[in-house]
Backbone bond lengths (Angstrom), bond angles and torsions (degrees), N, CA, C in turn:
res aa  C-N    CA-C-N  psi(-1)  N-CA   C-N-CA  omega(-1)  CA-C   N-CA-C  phi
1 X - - - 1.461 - - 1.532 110.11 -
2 X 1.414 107.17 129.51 1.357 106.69 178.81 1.681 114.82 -78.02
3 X 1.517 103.01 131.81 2.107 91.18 -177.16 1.612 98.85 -111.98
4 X 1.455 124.36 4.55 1.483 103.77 -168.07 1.428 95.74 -98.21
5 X 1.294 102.74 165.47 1.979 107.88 -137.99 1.755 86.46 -80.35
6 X 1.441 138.57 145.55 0.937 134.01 136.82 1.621 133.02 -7.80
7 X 1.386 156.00 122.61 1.254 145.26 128.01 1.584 131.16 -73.02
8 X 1.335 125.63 105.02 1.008 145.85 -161.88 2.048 107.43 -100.76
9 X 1.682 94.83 156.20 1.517 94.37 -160.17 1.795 108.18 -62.86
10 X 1.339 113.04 -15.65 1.336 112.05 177.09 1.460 101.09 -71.61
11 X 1.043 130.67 -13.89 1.919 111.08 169.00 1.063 124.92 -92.28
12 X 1.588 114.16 7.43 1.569 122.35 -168.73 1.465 106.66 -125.49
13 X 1.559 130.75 -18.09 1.227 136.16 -178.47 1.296 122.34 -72.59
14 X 1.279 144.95 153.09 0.958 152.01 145.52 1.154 127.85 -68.67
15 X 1.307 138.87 108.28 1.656 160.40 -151.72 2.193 80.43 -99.60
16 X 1.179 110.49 -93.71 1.631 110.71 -160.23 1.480 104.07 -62.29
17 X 1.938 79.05 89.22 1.507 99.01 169.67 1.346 135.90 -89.96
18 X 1.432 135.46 124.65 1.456 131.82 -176.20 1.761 122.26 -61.25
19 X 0.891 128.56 99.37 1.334 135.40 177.21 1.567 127.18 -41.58
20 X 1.195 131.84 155.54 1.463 114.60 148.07 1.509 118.81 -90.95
21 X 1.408 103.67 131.37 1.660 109.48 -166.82 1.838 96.40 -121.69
22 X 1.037 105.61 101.05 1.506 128.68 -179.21 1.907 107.97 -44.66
23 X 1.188 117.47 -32.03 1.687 138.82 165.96 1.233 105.05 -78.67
24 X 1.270 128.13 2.11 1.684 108.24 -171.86 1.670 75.25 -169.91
25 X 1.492 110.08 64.08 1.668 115.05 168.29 1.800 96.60 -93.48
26 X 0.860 130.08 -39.62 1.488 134.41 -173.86 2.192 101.09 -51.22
27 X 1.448 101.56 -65.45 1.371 88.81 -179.24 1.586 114.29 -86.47
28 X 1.407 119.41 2.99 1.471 103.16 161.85 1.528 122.57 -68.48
29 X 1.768 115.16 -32.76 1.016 130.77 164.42 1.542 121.43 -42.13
30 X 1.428 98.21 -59.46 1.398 111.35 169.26 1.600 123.68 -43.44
31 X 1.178 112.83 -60.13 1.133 129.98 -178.04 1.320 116.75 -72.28
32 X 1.252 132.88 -41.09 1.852 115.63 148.83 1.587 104.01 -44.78
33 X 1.393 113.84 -89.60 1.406 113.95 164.29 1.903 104.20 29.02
34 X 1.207 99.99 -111.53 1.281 132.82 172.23 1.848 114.26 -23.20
35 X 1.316 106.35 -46.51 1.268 122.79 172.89 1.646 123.09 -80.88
36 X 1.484 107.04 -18.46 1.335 127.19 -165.10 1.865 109.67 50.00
37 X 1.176 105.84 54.64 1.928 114.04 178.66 1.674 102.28 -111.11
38 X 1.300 98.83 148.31 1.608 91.86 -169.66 1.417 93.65 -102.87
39 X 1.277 158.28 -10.21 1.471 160.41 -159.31 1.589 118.50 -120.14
40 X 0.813 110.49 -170.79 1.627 135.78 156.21 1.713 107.82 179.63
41 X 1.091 118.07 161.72 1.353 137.16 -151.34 1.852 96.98 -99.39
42 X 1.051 138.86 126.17 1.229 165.50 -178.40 1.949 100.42 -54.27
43 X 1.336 126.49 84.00 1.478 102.07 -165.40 1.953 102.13 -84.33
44 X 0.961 118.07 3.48 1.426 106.84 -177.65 2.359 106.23 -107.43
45 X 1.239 107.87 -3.48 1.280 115.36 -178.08 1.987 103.87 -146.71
46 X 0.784 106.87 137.22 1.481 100.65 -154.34 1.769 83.30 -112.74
47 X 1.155 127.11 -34.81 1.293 108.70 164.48 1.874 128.33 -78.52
48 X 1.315 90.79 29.18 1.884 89.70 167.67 1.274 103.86 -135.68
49 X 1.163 107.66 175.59 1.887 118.31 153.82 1.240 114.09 -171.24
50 X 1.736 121.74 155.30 1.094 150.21 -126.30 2.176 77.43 -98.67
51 X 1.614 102.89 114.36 1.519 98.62 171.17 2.032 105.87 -83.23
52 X 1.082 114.35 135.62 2.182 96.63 160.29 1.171 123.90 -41.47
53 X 0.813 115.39 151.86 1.875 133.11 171.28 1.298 105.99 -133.22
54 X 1.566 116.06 88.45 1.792 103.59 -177.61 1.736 98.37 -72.06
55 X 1.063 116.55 -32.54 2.035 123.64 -149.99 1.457 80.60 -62.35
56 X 1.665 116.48 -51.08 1.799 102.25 174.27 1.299 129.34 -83.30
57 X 1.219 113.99 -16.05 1.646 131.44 -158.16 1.747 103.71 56.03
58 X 1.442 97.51 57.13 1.826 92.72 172.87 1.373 95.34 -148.93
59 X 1.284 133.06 -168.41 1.360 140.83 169.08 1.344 133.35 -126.83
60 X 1.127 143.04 162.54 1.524 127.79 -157.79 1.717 95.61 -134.75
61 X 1.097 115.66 132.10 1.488 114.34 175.03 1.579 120.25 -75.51
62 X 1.319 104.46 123.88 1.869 120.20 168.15 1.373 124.26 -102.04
63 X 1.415 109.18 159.08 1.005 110.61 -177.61 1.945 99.11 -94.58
64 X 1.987 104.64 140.51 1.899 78.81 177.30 1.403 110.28 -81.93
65 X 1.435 106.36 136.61 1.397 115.73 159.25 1.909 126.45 -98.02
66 X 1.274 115.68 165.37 0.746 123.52 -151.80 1.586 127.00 -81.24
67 X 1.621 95.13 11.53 1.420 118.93 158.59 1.270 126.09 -76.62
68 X 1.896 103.82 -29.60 1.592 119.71 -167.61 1.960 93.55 -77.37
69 X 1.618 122.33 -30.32 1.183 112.66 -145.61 1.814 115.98 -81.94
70 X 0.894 128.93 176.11 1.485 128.27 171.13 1.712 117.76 -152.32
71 X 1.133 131.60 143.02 1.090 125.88 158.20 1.120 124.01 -87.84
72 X 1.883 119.19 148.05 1.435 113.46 -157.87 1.591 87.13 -86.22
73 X 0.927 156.54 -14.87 1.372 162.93 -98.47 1.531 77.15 -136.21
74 X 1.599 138.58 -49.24 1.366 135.16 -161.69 1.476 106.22 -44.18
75 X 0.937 109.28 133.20 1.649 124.18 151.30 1.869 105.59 -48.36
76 X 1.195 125.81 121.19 1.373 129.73 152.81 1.559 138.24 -34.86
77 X 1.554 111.47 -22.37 1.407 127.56 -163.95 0.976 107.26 -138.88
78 X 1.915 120.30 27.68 1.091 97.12 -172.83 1.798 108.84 -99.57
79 X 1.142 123.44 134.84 1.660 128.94 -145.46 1.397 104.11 -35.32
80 X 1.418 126.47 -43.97 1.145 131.48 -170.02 1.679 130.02 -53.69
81 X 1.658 100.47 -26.14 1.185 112.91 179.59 1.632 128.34 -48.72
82 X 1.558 93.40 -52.15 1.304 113.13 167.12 1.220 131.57 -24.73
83 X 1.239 108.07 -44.80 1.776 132.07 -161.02 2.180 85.05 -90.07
84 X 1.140 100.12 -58.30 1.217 103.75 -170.57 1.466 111.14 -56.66
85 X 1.165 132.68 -45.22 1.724 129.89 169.92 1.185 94.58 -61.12
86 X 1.327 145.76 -15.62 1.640 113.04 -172.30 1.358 102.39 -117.08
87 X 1.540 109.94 15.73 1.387 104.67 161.93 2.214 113.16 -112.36
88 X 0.950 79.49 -4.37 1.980 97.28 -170.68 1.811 101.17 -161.22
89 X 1.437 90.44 90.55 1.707 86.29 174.79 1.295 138.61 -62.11
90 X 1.748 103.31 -19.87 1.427 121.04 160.91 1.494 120.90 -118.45
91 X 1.113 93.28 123.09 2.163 92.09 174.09 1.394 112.42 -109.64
92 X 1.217 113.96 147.49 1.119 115.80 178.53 1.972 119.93 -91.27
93 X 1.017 110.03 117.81 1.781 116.03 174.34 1.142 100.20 -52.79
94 X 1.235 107.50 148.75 1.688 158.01 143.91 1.073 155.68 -119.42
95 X 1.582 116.90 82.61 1.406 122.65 164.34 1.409 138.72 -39.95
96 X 1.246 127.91 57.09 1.915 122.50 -135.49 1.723 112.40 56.68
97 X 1.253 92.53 -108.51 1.374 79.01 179.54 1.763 129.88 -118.01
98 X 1.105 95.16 1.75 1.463 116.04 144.71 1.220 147.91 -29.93
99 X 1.065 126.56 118.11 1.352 114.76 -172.66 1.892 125.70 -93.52
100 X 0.731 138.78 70.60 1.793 147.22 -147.77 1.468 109.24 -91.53
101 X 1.315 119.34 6.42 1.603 116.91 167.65 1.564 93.63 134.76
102 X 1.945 101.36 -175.22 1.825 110.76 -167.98 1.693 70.67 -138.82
103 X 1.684 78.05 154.20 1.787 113.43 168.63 1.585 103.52 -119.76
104 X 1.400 104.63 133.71 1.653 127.06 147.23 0.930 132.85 -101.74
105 X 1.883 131.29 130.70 1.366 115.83 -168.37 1.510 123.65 -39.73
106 X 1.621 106.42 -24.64 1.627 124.21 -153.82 1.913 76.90 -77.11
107 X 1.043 131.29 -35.03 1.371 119.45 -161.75 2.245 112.21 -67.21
108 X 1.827 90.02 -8.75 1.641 85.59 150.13 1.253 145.42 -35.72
109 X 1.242 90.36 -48.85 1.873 124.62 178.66 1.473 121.30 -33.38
110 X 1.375 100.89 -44.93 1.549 120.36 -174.04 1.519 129.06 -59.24
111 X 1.248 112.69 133.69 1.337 115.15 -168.20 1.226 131.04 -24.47
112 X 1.498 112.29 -54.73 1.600 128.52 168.26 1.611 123.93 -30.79
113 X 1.668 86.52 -45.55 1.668 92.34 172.18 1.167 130.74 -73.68
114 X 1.380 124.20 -33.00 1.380 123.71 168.98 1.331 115.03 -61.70
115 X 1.442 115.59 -35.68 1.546 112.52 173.97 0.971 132.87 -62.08
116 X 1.466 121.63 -45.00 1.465 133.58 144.53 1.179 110.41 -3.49
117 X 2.004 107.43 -90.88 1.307 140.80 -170.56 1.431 95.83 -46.61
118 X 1.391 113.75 -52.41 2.073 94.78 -176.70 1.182 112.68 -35.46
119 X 1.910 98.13 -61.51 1.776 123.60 -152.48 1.845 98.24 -52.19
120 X 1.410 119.11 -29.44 1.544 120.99 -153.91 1.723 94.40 -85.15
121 X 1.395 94.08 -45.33 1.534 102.23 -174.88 1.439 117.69 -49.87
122 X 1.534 115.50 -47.42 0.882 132.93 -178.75 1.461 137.75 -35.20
123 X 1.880 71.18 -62.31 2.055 113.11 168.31 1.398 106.45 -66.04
124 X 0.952 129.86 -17.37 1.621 141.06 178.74 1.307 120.20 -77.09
125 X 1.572 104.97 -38.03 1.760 113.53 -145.17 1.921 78.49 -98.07
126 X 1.464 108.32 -27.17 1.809 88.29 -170.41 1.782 92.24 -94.43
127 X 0.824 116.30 13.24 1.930 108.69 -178.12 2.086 80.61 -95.73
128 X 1.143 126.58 -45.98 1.307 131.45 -163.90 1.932 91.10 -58.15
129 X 1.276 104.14 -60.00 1.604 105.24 -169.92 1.966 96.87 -58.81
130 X 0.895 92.74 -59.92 2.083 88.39 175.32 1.360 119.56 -8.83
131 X 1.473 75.78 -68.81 2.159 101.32 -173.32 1.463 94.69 -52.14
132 X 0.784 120.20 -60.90 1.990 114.21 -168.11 1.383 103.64 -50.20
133 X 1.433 114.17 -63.20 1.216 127.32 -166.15 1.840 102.91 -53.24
134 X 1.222 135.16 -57.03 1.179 155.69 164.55 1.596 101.35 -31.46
135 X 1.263 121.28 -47.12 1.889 115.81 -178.30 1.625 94.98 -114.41
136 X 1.507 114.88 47.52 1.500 108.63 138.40 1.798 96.43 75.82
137 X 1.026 117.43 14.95 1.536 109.08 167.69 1.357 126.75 -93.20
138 X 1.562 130.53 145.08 1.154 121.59 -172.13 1.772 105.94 -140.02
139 X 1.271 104.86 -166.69 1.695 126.21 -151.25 1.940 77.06 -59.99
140 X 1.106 107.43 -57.57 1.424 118.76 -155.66 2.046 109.96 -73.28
141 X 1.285 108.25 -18.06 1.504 97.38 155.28 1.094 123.82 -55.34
142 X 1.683 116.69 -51.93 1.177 118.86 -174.53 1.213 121.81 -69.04
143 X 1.647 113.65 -22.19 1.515 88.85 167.55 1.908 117.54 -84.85
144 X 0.977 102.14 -23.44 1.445 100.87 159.08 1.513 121.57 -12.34
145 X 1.445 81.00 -79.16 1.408 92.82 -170.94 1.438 107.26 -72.36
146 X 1.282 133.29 -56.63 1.894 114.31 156.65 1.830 115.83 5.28
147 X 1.465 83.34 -56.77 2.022 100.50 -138.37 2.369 82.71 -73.58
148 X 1.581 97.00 -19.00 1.829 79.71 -162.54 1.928 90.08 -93.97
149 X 1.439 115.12 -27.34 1.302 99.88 -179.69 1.556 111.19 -72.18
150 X 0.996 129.73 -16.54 1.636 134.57 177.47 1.310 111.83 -55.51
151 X 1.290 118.54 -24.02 1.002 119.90 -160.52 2.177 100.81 -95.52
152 X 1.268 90.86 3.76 1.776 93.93 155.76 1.403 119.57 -174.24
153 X 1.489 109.22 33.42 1.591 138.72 148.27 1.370 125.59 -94.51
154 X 0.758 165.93 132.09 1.880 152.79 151.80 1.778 97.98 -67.61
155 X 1.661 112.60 -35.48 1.286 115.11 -168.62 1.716 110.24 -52.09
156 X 1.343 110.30 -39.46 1.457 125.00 -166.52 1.269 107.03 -67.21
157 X 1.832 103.53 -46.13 1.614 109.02 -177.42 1.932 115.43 -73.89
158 X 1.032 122.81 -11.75 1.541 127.37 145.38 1.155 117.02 -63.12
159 X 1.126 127.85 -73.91 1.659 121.37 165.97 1.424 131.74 -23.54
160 X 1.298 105.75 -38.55 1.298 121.30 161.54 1.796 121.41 -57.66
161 X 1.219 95.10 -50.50 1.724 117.07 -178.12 1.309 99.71 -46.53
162 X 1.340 97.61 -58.31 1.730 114.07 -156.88 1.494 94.13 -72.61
163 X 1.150 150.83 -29.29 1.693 159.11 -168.04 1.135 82.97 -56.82
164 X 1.509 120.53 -70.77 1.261 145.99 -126.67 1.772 96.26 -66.94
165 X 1.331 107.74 -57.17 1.442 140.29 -150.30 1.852 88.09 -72.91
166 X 1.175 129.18 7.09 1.431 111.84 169.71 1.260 114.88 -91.99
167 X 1.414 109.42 150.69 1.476 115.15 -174.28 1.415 112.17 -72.97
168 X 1.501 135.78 -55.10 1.532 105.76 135.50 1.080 155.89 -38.89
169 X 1.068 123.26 -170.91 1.748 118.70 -174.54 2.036 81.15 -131.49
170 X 1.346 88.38 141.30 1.141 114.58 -156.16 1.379 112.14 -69.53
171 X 1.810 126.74 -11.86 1.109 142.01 152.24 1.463 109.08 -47.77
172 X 1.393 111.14 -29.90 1.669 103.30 -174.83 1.397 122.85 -77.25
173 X 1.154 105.33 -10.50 1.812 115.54 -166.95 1.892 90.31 -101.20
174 X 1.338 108.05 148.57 1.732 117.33 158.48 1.462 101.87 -53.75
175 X 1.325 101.36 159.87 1.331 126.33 -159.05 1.604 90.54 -64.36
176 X 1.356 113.77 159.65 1.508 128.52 158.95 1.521 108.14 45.76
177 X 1.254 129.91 -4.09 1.118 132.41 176.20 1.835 131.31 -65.75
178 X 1.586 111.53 -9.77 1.467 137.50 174.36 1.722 93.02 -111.34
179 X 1.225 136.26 16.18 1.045 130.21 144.03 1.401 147.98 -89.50
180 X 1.441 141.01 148.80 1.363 130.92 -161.22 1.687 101.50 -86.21
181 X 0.915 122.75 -177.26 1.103 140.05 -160.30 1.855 108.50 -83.75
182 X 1.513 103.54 -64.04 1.134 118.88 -164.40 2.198 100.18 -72.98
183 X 1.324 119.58 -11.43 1.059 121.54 165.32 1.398 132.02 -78.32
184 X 1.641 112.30 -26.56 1.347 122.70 -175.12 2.003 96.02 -74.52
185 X 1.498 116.59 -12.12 1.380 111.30 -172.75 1.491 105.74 -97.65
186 X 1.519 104.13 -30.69 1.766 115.03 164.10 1.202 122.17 -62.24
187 X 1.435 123.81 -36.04 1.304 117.07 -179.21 1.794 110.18 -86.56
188 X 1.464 120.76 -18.91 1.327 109.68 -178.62 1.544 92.21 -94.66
189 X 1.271 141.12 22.91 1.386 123.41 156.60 1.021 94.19 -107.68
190 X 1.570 160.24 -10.97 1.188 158.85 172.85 1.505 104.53 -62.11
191 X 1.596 114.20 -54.80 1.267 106.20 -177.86 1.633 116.58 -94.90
192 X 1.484 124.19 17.95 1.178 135.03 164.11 1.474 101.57 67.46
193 X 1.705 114.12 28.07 1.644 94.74 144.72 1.558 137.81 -79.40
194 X 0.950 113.13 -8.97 1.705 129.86 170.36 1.248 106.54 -166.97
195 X 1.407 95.56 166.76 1.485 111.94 159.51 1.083 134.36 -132.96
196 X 1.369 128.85 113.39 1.761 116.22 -137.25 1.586 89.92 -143.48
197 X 1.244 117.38 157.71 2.023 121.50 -155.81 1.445 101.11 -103.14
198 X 1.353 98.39 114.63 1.885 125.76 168.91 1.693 103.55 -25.62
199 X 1.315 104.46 -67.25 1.223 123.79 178.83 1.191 117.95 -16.02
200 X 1.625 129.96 -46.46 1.238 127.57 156.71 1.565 149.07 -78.22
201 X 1.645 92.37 32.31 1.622 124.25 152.69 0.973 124.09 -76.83
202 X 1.236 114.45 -24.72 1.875 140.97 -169.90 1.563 95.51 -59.45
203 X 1.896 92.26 -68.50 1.289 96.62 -165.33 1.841 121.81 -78.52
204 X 1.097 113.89 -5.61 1.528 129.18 -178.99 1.533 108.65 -83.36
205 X 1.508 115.50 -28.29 1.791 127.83 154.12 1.061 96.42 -81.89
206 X 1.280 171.33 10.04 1.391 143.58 118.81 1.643 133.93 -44.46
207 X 1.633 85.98 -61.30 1.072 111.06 -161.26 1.706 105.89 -68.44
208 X 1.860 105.97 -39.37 1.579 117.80 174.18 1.911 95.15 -67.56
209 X 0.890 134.82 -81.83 1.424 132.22 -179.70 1.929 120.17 -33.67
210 X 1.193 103.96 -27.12 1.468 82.37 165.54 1.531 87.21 97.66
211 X 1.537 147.88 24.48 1.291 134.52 -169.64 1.932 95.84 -100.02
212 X 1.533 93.94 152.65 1.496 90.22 170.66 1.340 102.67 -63.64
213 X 1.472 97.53 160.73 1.977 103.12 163.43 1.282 118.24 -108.17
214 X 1.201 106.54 -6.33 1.967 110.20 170.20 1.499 96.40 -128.41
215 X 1.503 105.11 127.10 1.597 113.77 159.69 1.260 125.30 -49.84
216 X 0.950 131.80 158.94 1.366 147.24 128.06 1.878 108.27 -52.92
217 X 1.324 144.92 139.97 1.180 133.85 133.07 1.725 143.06 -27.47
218 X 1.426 87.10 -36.13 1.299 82.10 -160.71 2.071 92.52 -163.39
219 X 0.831 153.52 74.08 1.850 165.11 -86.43 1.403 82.03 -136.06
220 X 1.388 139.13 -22.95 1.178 142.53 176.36 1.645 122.17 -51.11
221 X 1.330 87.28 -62.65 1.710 112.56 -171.51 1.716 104.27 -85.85
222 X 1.652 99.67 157.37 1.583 109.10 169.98 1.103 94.03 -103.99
223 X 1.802 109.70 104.53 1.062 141.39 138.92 1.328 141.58 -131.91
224 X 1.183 149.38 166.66 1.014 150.14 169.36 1.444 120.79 -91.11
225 X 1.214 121.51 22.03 1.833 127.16 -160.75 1.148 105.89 -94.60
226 X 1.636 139.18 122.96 1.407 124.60 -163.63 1.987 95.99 -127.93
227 X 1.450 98.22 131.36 1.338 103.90 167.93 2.137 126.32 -29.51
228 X 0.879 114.49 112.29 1.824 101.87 170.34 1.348 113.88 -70.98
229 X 1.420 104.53 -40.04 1.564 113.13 -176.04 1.816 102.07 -48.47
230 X 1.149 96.24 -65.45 1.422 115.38 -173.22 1.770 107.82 -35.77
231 X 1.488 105.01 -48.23 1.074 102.50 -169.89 1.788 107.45 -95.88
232 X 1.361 113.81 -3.17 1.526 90.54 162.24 1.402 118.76 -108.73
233 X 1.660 116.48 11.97 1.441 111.72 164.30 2.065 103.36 -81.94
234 X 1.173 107.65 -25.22 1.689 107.37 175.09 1.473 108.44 -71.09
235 X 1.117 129.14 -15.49 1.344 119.79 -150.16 2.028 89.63 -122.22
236 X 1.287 111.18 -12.85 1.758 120.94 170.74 1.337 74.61 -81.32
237 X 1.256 145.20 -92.63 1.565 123.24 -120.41 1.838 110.88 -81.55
238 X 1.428 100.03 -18.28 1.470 92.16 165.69 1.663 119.44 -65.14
239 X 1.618 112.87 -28.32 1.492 110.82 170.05 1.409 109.50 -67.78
240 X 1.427 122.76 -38.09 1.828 108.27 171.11 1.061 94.09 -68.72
241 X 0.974 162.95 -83.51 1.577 145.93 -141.98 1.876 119.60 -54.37
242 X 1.429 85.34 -14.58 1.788 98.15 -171.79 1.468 94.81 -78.61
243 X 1.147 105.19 -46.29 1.953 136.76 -172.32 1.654 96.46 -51.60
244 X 1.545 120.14 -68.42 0.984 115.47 -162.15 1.341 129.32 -82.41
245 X 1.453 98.06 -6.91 0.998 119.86 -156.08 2.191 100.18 -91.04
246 X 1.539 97.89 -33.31 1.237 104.63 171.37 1.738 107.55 -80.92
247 X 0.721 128.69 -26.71 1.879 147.60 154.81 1.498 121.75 -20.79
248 X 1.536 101.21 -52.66 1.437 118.79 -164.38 1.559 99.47 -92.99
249 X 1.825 120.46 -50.60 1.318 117.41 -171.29 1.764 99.63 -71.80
250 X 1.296 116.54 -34.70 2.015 95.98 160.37 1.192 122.01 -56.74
251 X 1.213 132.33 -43.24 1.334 118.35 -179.92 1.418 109.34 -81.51
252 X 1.199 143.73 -20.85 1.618 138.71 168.06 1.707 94.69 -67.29
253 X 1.103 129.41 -39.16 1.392 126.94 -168.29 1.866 115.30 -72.37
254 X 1.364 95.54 -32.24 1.537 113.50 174.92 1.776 96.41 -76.73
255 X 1.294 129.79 -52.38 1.154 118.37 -169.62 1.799 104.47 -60.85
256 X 1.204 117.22 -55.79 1.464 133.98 -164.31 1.339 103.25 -49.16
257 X 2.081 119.80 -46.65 1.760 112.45 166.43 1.613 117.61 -91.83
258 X 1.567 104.41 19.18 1.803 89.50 162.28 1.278 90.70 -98.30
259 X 0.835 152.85 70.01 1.784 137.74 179.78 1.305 108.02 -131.70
C-alpha cells in the first residue's frame, strides 16, 4: 500500500497566468514562440482563448473545449495524462467550474515532484528489502550470488571489493541495507519471488542525482522549449514503478494473511 500523500495537478500548475493582450499581440506571439505554447487564455472571456497562427504570426480566438480542460483535483500520474500532453501541451485547470491556472508537461520539473518521487522511491526500496527478508533471504545470499556472477562480470567482482572494504562485517548492518537498489530486484528474480522491471533504476538515478526529468530541446539556446519525448519516457517509468510498486505490497500482503 502506497502511504506517501498523493501530488495532484493543483501543486504543479501555474496560477500567474499570462493573458492574451490584443495591444501587445506582437510579443504575445513572441513569447509562445519562444516557449513553443500554442495558446494564451482569453483575459476578457474566460471561456475562450487566443489559438497560434504561425502562417500569420497572429492568433485566432476559440472556444475552450473539453480536451483543453483538467481538474486540479487530478492525480499527476494518472496513465492517461501522457496521451493528453502530447495531444495539448497545455491544459487549462478546473476547480468545478472555475478556472485556477494551466499545466505544462515542462511543469513536471518542479520541486514537489521530485520529492514525491524520492518519498515513493524510498517507500519502495524498503518494501523491496521486506520481500527478501519475508522468503528467508539474508546479507549472505546476496553475496552468493555476487561471488557466482563474478565469475563472468568484473562488475560483481568490485562489488565484492567494496563489501569487503567495510569497517564492519556485514552481519552488523540490517539485512540488504549495504545494497544498491537495482540488486534487491535482481536477487528476488534470481530466487523467483517476483519479477519486477530493471527499468526503474533509470528513474531512481535521476531522481537520487538531482537530474532534470524533462529536457530542454536543445540546452544551447535561450529558450524555453522542452522535449515531449523526454517527458513521456519519464512519465512511462514512473507508471512501472506505480505498477510495481502496487505488485510487491500484494504479494507482502498475501504473505502477511497466509501466516
Amino acid at each position: 500500500m502506497i502511504t506517501t500523500k498523493p501530488i495532484i495537478i493543483q501543486n504543479i500548475m501555474t496560477q500567474d497566468i499570462l493573458y492574451y493582450d490584443s495591444e501587445f499581440k506582437n510579443q504575445c506571439y513572441e513569447f509562445c514562440v519562444k516557449r513553443n505554447i500554442d495558446c494564451l487564455l482569453s483575459i476578457i472571456k474566460l471561456d475562450q482563448f487566443y489559438l497560434r497562427q504561425d502562417k500569420f504570426k497572429n492568433f485566432k480566438r476559440q472556444k475552450i473545449s473539453e480536451d483543453r480542460i483538467i481538474a486540479q483535483s487530478e492525480y499527476i500520474f494518472n496513465p492517461i495524462l501522457s496521451n493528453r500532453f502530447e495531444k495539448q501541451n497545455i491544459l487549462f485547470v478546473y476547480d468545478k467550474n472555475r478556472l485556477t491556472g494551466i499545466v505544462h508537461f515542462s511543469d513536471y520539473n518542479k520541486g514537489n515532484v521530485r520529492v514525491y518521487l524520492y518519498s515513493l522511491l524510498n517507500e519502495y526500496e524498503r518494501l523491496l528489502r521486506k520481500l527478501l527478508i519475508v522468503n528467508d533471504l539474508k546479507n549472505d545470499d546476496m553475496l552468493k550470488h555476487f561471488e557466482m556472477q563474478s565469475m563472468k562480470d568484473k562488475h560483481y567482482e568490485e562489488r565484492l571489493k567494496e563489501i569487503s572494504l567495510l569497517k564492519n562485517n556485514l552481519s552488523d548492518f540490517p539485512n540488504f541495507e549495504k545494497f544498491y537498489f537495482l540488486e534487491l530486484i535482481q536477487l528476488l528474480r534470481k530466487h523467483k519471488i517476483i519479477k519486477l522491471n530493471q527499468e526503474v533504476n533509470k528513474l531512481r538515478n535521476s531522481i537520487m542525482h538531482a537530474h532534470e526529468l524533462v529536457y530542454k530541446k536543445d540546452n544551447s539556446l535561450d529558450d524555453l522549449i522542452f522535449n515531449l519525448d523526454s517527458f513521456k519516457t519519464f512519465f512511462h517509468l514512473v507508471c512501472i514503478l506505480l505498477k510495481d510498486f502496487k505488485k510487491v505490497s500484494n504479494r507482502l500482503l498475501f504473505i502477511s494473511n497466509s501466516i
